[in-house]
N, C-alpha and C positions, 0 to 999 in steps of 0.2 A: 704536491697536490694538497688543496685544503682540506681538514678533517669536516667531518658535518656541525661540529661545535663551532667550526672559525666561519664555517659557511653561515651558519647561525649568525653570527655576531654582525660580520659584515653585512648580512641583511635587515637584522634589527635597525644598526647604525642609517644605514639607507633610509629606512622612513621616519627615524628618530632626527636625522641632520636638520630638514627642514624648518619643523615647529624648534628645534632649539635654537636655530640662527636668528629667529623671531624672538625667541625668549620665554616662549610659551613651556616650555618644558625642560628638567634637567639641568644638569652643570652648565656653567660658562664656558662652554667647551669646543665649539662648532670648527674650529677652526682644529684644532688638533684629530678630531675626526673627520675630518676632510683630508687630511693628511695620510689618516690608516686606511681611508677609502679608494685612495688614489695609489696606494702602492699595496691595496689588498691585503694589509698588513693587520696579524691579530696577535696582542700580545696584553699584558696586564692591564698595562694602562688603557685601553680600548674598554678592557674587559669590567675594571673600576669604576669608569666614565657611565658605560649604558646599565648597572646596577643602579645609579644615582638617579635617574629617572624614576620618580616617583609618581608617575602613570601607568608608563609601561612594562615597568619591568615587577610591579608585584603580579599582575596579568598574568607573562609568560613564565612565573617562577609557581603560579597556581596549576597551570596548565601542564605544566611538566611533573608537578606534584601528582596531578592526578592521574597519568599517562603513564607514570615512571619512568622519564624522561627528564635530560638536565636542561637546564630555562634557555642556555643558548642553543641547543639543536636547531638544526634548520628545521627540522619539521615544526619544530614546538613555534619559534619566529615566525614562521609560515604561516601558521594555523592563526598567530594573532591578530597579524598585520592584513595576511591576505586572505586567509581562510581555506582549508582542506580539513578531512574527515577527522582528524583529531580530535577539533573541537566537540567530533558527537562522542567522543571518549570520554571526557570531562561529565560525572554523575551532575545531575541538577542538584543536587542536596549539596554539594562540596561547593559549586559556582552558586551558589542562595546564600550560602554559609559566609563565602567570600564578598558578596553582594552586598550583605546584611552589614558585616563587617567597614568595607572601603569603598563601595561604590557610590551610596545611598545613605552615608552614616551621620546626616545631621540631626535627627532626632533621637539616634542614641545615647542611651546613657541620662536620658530626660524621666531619669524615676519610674513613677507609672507609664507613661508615655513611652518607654522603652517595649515593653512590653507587645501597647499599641503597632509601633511600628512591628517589631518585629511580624506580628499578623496580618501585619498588610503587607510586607513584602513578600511571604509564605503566600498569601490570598495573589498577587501580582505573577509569581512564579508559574503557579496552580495555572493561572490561567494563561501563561503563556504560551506554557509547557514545552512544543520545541524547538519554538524561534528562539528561546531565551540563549544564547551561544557567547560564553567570553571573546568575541572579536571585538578589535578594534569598533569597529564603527557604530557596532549594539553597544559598546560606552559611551561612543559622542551623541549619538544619536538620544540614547536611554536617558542620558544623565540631563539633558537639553527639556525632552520630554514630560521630565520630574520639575524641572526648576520655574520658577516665578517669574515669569516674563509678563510686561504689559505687551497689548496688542499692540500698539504703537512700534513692539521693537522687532513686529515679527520679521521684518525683510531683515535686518541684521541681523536677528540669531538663526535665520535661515542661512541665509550667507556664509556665519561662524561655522555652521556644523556641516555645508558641502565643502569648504575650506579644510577641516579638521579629519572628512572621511575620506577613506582609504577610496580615491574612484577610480577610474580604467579610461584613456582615451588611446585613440587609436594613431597615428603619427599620420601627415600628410603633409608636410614641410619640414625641412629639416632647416634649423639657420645657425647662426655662429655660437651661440649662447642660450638658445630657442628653440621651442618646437612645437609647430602649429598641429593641434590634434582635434577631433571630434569626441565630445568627449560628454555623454550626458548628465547636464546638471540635478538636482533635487529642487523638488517643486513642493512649494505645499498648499492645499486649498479646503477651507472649513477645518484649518486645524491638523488633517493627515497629509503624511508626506507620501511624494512617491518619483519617478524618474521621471525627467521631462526628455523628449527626442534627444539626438547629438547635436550637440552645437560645436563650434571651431570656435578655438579660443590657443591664445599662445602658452605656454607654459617653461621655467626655464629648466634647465638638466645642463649636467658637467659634462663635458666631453672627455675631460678629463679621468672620471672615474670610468675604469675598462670597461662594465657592461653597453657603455653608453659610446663607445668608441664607431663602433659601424652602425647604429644606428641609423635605419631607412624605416623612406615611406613605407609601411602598411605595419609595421610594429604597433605592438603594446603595450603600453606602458603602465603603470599604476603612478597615482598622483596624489601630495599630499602639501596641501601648503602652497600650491602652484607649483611645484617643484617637480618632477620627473625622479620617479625614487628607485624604478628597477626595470626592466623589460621583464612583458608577463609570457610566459609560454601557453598554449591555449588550457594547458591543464587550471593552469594559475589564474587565467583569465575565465574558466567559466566557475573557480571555485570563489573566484572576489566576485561576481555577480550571484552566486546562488547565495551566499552569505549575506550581502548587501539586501537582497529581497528579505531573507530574516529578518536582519535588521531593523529594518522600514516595517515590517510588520509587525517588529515587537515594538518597536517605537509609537506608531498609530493606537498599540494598544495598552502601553503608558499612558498613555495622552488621554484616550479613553478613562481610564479608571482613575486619572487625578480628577476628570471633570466630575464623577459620579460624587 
């Protein structure tokens, strides 16, 4: 039986696979963890692989720091990708700190201006207070939010960041390499985001990798990259949607206080 560390690992790797086969993230590796995924396999090299990811894994090494918990736990995995009470473990002050640092850090270290920022990421925290949650998708979401887009590009980097969030469709076709689900997109209008209906859209998953083995109509899935990253049990599934409203709200209220 696997320990909660290897459980860990193997479900980081699950929604890590995707954006690295793209390139978007981590080592040139996708294929060797496609390997450890398929024979549920956790061993160093797994373990050296998902450290290298320089998105995700300062995240779950914060969240574990502050839980006192080790960064591959399943819960700690859990809590980033999919979201569970953990993340209301994490003090604001320690994720501001960590914010300040790697999330938001292009004005640091600008002299006075360092200063500046730091007071407005303190004045951003302040005001967000408990939607602020180190999950995944308050990163894609937050850091999208913060950046300098023309209007021109808003369907694309809408696009980018329902691609990049962690989302939930519910399975209604199963096919060879495929799987047709309902699944609602991210909408944005005047600026704030928020959830549009379900829509049916195909999305792919390995059959290969065991969870995905008996995979039927009415399952869960979470989704990252188009990709089918794990089956959600309903606990999982209403802790990815109560987080994803966070999210979206702290996102809207980025948005907000860059326009000010």
């Amino acid at each position: 039986m696997l320990t909660v560390e290897e459980q860990g690992e193997l479900l980081h790797a699950k929604h890590a696979l995707a954006p690295n086969s793209l390139g978007y993230c981590g080592p040139d590796e996708n294929g060797r963890i496609l390997e450890h995924l398929h024979d549920s396999l956790v061993d160093d090299a797994l373990d050296s692989i998902l450290r290298r990811f320089e998105a995700a894994y300062p995240f779950v090494r914060m969240i574990a720091k502050a839980t006192g918990r080790s960064p591959f736990d399943r819960e700690v995995t859990e809590a980033y990708w999919i979201g569970n009470p953990l993340l209301d473990g994490v003090p604001t002050s320690e994720f501001y700190e960590f914010t300040y640092r790697d999330l938001f850090p292009s004005r640091k270290g600008a002299g006075k201006g360092d200063g500046a920022h730091r007071r407005e990421m303190r004045a951003l925290f302040k005001g967000l207070g408990s939607m602020a949650r180190p999950h995944h998708t308050f990163y894609v979401l937050g850091m999208q939010a913060r950046s300098s887009v023309k209007s021109g590009s808003e369907a694309k980097l809408l696009e980018l960041m329902d691609s990049c969030r962690i989302s939930w469709g519910r399975v209604v076709e199963v096919k060879r390499s495929g799987l047709v689900v309902e699944r609602p997109r991210l909408a944005m209008d005047q600026a704030r985001l928020s959830l549009a209906p379900p829509e049916r859209r195909e999305v792919h998953y390995d059959p290969l990798i065991p969870s995905f083995a008996d995979v039927r109509g009415g399952d869960w899935v979470s989704i990252h990259w188009n990709f089918a990253s794990e089956k959600l049990s309903s606990r999982q599934l209403a802790n990815l949607r109560r987080y994803t409203a966070l999210d979206i709200g702290a996102a809207n209220g980025l948005a907000s206080a860059k326009g000010r």
